[in-house]
N, CA and C of each residue as an Amber inpcrd file, in Angstrom:
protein
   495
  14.6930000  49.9800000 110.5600000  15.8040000  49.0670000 110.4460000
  16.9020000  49.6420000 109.5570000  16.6190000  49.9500000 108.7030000
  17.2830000  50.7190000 107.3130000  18.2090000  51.9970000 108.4260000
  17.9290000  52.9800000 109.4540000  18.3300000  53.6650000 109.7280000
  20.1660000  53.0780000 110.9000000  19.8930000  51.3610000 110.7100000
  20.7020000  50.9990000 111.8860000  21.9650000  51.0220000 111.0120000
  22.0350000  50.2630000 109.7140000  23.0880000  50.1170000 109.3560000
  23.9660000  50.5810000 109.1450000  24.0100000  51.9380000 108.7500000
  25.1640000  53.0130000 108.8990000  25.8890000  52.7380000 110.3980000
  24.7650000  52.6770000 111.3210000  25.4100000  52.8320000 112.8890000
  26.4850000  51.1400000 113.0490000  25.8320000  49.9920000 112.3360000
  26.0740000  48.7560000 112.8220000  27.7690000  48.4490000 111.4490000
  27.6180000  49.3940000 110.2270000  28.8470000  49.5710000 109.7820000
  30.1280000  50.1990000 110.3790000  29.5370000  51.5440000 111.0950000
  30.6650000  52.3220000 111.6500000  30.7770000  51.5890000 112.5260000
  30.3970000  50.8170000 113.6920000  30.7090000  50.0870000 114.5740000
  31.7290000  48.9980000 113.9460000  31.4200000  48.0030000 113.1050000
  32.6370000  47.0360000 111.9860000  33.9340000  48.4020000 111.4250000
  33.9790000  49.5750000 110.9680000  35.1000000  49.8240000 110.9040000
  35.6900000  50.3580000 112.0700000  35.6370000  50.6290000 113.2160000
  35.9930000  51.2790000 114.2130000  36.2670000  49.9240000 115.0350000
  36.0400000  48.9960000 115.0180000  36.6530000  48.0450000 115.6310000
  37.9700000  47.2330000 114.9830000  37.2140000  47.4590000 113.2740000
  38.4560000  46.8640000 112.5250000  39.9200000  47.9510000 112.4430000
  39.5470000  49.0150000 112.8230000  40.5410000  50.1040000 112.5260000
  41.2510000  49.4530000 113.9730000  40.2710000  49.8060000 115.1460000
  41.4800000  49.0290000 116.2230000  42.1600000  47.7680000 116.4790000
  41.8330000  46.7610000 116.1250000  42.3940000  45.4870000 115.4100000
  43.4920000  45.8930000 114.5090000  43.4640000  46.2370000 113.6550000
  44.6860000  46.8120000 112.9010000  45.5000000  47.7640000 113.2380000
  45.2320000  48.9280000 114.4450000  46.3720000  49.7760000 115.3890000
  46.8590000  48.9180000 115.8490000  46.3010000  47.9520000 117.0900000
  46.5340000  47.2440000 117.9360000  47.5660000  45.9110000 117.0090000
  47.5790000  45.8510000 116.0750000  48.4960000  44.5890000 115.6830000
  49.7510000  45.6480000 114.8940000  49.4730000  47.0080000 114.2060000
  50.3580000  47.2640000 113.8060000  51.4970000  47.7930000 115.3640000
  50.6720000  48.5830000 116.2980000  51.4370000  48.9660000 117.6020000
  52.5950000  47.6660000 117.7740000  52.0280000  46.1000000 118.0470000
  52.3740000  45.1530000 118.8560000  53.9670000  44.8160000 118.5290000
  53.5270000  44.8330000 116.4110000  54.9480000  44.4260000 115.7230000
  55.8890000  45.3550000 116.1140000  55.4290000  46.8920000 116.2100000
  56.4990000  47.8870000 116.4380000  57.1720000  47.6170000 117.3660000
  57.3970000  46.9460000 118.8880000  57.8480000  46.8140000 119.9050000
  58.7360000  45.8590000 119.7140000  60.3230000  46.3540000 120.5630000
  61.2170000  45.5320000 120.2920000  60.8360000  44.1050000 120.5470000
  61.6960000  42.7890000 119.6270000  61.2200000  41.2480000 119.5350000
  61.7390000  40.9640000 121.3860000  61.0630000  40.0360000 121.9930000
  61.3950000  39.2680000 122.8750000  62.1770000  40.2720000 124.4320000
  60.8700000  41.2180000 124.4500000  60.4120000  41.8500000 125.1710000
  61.3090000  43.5870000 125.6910000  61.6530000  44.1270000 126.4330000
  61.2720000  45.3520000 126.1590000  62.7250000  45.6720000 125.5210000
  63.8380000  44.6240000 125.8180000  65.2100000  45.2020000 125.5780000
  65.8800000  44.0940000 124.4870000  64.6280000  43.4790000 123.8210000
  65.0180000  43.3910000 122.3560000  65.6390000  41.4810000 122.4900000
  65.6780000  41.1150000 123.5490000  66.5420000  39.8980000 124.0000000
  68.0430000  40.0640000 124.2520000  68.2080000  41.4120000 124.7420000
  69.2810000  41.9500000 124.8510000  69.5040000  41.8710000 126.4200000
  68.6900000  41.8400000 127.4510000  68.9170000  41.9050000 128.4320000
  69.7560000  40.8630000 129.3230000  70.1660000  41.2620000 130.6130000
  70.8770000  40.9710000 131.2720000  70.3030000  39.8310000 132.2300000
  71.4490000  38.7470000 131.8740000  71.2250000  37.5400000 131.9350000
  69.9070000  36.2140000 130.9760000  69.6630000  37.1640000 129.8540000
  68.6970000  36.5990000 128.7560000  69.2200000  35.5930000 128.5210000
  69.0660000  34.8920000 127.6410000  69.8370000  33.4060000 126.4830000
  71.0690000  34.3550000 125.9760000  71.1250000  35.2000000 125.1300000
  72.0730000  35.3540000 124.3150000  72.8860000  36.2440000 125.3870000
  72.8280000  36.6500000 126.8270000  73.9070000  37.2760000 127.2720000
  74.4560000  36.1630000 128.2030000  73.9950000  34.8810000 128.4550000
  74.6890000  34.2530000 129.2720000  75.9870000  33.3700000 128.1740000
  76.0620000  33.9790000 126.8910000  77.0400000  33.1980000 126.4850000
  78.1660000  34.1700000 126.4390000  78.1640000  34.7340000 127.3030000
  79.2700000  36.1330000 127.3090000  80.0530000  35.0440000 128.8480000
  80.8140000  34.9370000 129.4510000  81.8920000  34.2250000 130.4340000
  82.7450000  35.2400000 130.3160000  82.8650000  36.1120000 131.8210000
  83.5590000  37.0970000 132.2030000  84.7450000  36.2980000 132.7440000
  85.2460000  35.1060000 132.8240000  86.1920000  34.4320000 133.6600000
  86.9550000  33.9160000 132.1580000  86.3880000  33.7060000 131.2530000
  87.0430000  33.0340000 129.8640000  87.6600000  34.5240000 129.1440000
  88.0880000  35.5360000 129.8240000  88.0550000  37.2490000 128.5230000
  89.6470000  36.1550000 127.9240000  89.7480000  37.3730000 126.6860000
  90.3420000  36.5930000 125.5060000  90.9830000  38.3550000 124.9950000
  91.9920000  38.2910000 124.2080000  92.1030000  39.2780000 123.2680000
  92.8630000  39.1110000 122.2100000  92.4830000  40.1000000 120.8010000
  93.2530000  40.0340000 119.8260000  92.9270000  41.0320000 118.7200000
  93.6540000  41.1630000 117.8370000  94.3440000  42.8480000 117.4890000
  93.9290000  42.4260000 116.0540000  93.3140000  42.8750000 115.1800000
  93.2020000  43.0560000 113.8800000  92.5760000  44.6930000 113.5520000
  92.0340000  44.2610000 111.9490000  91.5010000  46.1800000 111.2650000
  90.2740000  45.6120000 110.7730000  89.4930000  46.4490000 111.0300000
  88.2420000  46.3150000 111.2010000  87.4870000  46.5800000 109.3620000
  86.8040000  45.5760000 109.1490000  86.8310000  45.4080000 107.7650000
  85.5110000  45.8940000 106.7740000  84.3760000  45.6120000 108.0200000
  82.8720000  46.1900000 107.8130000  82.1980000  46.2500000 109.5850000
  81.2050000  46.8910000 109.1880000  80.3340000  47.4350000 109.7830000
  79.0940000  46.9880000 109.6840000  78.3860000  46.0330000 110.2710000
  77.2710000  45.3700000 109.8460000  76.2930000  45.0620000 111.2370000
  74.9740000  44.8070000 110.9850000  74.3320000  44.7980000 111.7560000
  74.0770000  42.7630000 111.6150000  73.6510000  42.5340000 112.7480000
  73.3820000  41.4420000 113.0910000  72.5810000  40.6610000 113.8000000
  71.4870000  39.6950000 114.1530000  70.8330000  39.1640000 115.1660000
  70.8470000  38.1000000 115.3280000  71.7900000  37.7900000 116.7120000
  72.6490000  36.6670000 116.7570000  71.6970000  35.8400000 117.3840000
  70.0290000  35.8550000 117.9590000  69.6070000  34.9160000 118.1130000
  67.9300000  35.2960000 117.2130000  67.5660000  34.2260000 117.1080000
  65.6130000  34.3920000 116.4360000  65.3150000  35.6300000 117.6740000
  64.5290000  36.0090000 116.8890000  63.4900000  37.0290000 117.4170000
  64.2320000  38.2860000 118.8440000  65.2660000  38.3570000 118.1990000
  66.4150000  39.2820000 118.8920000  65.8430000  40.2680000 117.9790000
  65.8730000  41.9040000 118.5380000  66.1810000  43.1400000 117.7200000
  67.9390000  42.7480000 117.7340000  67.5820000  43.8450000 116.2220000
  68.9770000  43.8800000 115.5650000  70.2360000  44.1790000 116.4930000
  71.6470000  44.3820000 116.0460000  72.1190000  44.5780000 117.0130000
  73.6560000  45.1270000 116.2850000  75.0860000  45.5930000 116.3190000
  75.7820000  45.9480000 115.9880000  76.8830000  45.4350000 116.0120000
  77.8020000  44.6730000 114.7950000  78.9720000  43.8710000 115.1770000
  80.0230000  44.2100000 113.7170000  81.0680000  43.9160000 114.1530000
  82.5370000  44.7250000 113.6860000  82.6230000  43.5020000 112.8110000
  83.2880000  43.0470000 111.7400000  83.8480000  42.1920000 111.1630000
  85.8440000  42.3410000 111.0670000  86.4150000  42.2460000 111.5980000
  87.7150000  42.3590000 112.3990000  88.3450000  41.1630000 111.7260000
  89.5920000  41.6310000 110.6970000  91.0870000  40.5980000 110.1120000
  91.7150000  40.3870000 110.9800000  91.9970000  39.5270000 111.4460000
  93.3840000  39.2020000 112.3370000  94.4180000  39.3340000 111.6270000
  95.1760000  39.3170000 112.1630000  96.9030000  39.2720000 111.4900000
  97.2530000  38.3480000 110.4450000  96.6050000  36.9940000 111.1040000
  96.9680000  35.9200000 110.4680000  95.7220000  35.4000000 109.1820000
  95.0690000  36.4200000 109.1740000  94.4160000  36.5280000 108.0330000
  92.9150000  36.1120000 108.1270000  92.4410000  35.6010000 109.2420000
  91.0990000  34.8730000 109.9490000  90.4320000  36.3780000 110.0000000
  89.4170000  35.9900000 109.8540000  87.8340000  37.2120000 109.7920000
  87.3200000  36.7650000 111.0450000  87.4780000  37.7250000 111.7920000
  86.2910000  36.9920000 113.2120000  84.8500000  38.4310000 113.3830000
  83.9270000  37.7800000 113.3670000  82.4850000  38.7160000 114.0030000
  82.5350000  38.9800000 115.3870000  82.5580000  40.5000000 115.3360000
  82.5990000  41.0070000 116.8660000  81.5560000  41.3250000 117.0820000
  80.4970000  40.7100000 118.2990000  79.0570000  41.5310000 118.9730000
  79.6530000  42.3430000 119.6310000  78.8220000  43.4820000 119.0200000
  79.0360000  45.4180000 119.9550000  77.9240000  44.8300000 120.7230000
  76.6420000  44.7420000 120.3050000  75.8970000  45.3000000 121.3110000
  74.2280000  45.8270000 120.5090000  72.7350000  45.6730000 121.1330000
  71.8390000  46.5380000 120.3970000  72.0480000  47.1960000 119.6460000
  71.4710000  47.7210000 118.3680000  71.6380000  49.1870000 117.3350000
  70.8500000  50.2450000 118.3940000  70.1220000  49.4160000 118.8830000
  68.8640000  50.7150000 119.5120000  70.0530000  51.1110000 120.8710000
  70.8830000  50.8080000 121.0470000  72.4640000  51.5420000 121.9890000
  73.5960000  51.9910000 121.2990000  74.0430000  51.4280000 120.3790000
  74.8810000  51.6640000 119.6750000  74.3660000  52.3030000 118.2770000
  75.3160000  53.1960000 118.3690000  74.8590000  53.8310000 116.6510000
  76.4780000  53.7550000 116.0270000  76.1090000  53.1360000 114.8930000
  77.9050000  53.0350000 113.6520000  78.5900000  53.8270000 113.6710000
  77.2850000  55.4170000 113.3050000  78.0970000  56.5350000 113.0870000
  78.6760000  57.3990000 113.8420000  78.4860000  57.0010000 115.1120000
  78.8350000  57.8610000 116.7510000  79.9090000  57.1180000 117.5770000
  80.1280000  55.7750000 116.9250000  80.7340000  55.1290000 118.0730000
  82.3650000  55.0690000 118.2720000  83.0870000  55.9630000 117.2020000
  83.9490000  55.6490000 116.9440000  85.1280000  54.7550000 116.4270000
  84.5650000  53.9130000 115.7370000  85.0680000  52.9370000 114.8760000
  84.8460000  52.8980000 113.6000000  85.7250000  52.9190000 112.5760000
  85.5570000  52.6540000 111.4930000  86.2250000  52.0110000 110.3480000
  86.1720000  51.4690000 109.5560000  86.7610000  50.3340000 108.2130000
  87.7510000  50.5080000 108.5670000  88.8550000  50.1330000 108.7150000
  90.1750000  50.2400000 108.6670000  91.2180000  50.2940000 109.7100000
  90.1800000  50.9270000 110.4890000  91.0440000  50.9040000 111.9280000
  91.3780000  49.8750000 112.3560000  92.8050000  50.0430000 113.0200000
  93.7660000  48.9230000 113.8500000  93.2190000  49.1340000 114.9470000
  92.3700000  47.7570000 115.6980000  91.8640000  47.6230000 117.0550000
  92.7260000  46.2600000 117.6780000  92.3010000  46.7020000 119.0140000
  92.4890000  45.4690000 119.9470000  91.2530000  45.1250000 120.7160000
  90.7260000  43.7920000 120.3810000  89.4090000  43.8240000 121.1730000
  89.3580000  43.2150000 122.3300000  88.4480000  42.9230000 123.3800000
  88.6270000  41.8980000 124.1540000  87.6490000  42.2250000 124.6540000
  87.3870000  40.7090000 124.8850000  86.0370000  39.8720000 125.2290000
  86.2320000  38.8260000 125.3960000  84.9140000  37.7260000 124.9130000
  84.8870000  36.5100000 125.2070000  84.1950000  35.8840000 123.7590000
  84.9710000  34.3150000 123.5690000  84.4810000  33.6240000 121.9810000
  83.1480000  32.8000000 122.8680000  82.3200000  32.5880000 121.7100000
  81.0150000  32.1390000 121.9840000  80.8880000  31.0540000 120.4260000
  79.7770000  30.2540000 120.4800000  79.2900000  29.6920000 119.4420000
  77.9110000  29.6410000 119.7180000  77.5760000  30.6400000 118.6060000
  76.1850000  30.9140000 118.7010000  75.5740000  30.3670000 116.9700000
  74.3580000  29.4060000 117.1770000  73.5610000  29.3050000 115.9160000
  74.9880000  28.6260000 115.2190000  75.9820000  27.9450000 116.0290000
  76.6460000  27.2020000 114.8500000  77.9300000  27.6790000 114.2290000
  78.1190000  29.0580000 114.5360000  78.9400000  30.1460000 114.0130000
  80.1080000  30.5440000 116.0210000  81.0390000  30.6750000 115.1740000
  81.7870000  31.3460000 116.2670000  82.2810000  32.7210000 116.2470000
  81.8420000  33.3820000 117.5010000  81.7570000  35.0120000 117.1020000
  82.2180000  35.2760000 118.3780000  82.8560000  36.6430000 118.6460000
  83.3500000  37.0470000 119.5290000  82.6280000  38.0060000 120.4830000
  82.1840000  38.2110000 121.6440000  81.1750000  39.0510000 122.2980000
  82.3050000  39.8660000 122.8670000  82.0820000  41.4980000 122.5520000
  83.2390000  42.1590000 122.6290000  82.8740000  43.2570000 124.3610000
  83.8580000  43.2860000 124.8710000  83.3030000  44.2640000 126.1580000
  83.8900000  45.2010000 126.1340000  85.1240000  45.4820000 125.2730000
  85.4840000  46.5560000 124.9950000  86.6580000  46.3040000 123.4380000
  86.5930000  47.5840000 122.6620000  87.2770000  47.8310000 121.5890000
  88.4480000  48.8220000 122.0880000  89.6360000  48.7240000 121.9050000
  90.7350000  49.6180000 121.7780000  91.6200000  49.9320000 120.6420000
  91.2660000  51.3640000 120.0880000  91.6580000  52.1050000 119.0780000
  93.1260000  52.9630000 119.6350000  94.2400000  52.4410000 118.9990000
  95.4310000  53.5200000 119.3480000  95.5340000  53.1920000 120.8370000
  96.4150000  54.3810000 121.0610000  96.6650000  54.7490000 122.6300000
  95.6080000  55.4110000 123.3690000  94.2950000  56.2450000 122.8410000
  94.0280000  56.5010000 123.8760000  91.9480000  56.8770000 123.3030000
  92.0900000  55.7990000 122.6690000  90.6560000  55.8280000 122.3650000
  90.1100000  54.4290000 122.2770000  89.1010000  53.9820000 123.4980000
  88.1260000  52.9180000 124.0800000  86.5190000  53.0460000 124.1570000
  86.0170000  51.9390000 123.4160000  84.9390000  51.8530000 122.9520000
  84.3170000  50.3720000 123.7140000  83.6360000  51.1180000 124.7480000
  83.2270000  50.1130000 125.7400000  82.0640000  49.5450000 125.8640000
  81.7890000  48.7510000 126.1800000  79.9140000  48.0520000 125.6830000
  79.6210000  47.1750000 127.2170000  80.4580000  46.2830000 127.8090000
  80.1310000  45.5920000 128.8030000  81.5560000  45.9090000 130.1010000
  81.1900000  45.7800000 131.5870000  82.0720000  45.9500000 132.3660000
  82.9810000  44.3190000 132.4830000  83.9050000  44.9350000 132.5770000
  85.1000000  43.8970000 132.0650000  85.3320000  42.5790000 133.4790000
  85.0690000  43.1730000 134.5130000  85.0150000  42.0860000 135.5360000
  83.7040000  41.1550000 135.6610000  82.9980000  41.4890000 135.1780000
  81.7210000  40.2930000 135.5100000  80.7180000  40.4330000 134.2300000
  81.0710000  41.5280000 133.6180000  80.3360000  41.4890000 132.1280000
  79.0680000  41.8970000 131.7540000  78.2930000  42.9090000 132.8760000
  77.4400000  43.5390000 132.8880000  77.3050000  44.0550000 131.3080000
  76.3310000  45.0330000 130.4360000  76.3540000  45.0430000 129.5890000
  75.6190000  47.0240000 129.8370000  76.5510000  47.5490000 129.5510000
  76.4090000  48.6710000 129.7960000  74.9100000  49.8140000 129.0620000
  74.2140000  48.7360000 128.2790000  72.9080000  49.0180000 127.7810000
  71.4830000  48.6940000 128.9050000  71.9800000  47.5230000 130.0290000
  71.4850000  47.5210000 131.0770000  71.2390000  48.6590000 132.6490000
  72.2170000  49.3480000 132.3340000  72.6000000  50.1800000 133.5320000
  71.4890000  51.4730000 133.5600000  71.4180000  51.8230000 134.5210000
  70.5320000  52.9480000 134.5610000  71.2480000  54.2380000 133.9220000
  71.0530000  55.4540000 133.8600000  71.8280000  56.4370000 133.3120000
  72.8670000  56.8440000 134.1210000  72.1520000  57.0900000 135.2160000
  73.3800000  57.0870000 136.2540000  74.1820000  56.5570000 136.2050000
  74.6430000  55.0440000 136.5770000  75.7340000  53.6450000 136.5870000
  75.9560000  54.5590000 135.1200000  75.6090000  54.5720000 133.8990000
  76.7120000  54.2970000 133.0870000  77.2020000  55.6840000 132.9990000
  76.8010000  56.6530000 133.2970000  77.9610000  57.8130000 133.4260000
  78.4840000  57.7530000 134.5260000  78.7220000  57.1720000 135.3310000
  79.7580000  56.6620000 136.2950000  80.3040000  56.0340000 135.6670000
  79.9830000  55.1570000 135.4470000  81.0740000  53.6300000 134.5430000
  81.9440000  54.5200000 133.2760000  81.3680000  55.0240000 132.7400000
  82.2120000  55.9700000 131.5590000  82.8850000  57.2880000 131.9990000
  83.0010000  57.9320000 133.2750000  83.5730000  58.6650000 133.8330000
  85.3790000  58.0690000 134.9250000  84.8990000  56.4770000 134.9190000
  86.0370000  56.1160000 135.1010000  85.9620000  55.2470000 136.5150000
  85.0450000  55.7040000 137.1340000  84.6570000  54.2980000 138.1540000
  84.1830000  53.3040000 138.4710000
């Protein structure tokens, strides 16, 4: 009997070790399934209205990450002065698509955004489908006629879509 318990211990840590992969694996995976609650036509993209687009011109004030609904992965949004002195929150889009330091935007810059206003969680924020820097630099996230969300597209579609068709 004496000879089992070693065997009937390693059996308790080798199950407890996988119990504990298996829950640390689960948390690692983006929240609310594979594209974070980011996907196309989810809760938080049907408050995007491609028929309501909107625009307006301020300088972009911070750079902050955001998760505009529970159990959303994080995601990337502009904090943008208007003229008239109003702070509005711009949704870019996922972090796990967008990166701060690649995307071409930064503190200070004079943009023109346009998108669509939403009230999400109580707060009114702007879901942006595209950013325009200057004359000839555009920072695009969703297609502007129906509002696809260019983190959806296969690789293909979006180097088409960013090549200009």
């Amino acid at each position: 009997m004496a000879a089992k318990k070693p065997h009937i211990l390693t059996w308790i840590g080798v199950m407890s070790g996988m119990i504990f992969a298996t829950a640390c694996l689960s948390s690692a995976q983006p929240a609310a399934g594979p594209m974070g609650g980011w996907e196309k036509g989810g809760t938080y993209d049907r408050f995007y209205n491609a028929q309501e687009l909107d625009k307006f011109k301020g300088t972009v004030t911070k750079i902050q990450e955001v998760t505009p609904l529970k159990g959303m992965s994080p995601g990337v949004a502009l904090m943008v002065k208007e003229k008239d002195g109003d702070n509005v929150l711009v949704h870019l889009g996922p972090r796990w698509f967008i990166d701060p330091q690649t995307m071409g935007i930064r503190v200070g810059d004079k943009v023109k955004v346009t998108g669509c206003w939403a009230d999400i969680n109580d707060q009114e924020v702007f879901i942006a489908s595209k950013v325009k820097k200057g004359d000839h630099f555009e920072f695009k996230v969703r297609l502007t006629k129906d509002g696809t969300p260019f983190w959806t597209m296969s690789p293909e579609e979006l180097a088409k879509k960013r090549a200009g068709d």
